[in-house]
C-alpha positions in Angstrom: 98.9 80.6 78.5 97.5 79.1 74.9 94.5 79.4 73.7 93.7 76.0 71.5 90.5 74.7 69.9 89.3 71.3 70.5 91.5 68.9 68.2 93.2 72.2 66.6 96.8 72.1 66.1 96.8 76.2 65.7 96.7 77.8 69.3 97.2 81.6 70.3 100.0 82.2 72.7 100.1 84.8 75.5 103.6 86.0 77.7 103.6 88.1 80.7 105.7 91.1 79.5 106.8 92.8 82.8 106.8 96.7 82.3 104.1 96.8 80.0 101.6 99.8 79.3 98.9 98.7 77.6 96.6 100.7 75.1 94.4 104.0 76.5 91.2 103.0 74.5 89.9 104.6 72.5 93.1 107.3 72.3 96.2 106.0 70.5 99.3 107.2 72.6 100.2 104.1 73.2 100.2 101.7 70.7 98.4 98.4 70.6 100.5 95.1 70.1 98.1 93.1 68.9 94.1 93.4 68.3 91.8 90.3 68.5 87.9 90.0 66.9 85.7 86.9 68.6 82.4 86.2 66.4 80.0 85.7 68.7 76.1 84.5 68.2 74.9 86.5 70.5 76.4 90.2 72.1 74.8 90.0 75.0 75.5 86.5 76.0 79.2 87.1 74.9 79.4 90.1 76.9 78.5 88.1 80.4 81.0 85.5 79.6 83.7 88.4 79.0 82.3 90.2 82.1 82.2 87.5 84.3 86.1 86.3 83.8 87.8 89.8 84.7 87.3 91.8 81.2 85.7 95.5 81.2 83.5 97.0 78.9 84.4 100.7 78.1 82.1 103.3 77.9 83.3 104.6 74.4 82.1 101.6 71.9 82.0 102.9 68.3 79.6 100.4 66.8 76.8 98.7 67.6 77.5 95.5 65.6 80.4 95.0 67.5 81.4 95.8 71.5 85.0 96.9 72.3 86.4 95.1 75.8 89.7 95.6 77.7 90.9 92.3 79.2 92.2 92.4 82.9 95.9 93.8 81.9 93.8 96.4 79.6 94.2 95.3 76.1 91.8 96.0 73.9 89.7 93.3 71.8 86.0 93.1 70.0 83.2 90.7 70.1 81.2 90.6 66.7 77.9 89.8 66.0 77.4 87.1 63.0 78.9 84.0 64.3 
């Protein structure tokens, strides 16, 4: 799966990686392969539209001008306010 802007030639690649273990948030036994930041207007908006396509929202979130999410395969990734 890619991930590519309108008109961008720059795109973010994803691979199924069988046998995978992903991150325990927020512990570090297990070490992340890759952490992503999304700037988004608006927390709460950007939280549904995470919510609504599989991700989770864990209860430890260290920040409140950013929210830490675990997509479906539980890899951890941030929305930040400012965009």
């Amino acid at each position: 799966m890619e991930l590519r802007p309108d008109g961008g030639a720059t795109a973010i690649a994803f691979q199924l990686a069988p046998g995978h273990r992903p991150p325990d948030w927020p512990g570090d036994g297990q070490q992340q392969q890759a952490h992503l930041d999304f700037a988004v207007a608006d927390l709460d908006e950007g939280e549904r539209g995470v919510l609504a396509i599989g991700g989770r929202k864990p209860e430890y979130q260290p920040s409140t001008r950013w929210r830490v999410y675990l997509d479906p395969a539980g890899h951890p990734f941030c929305l930040v306010s400012g965009a």
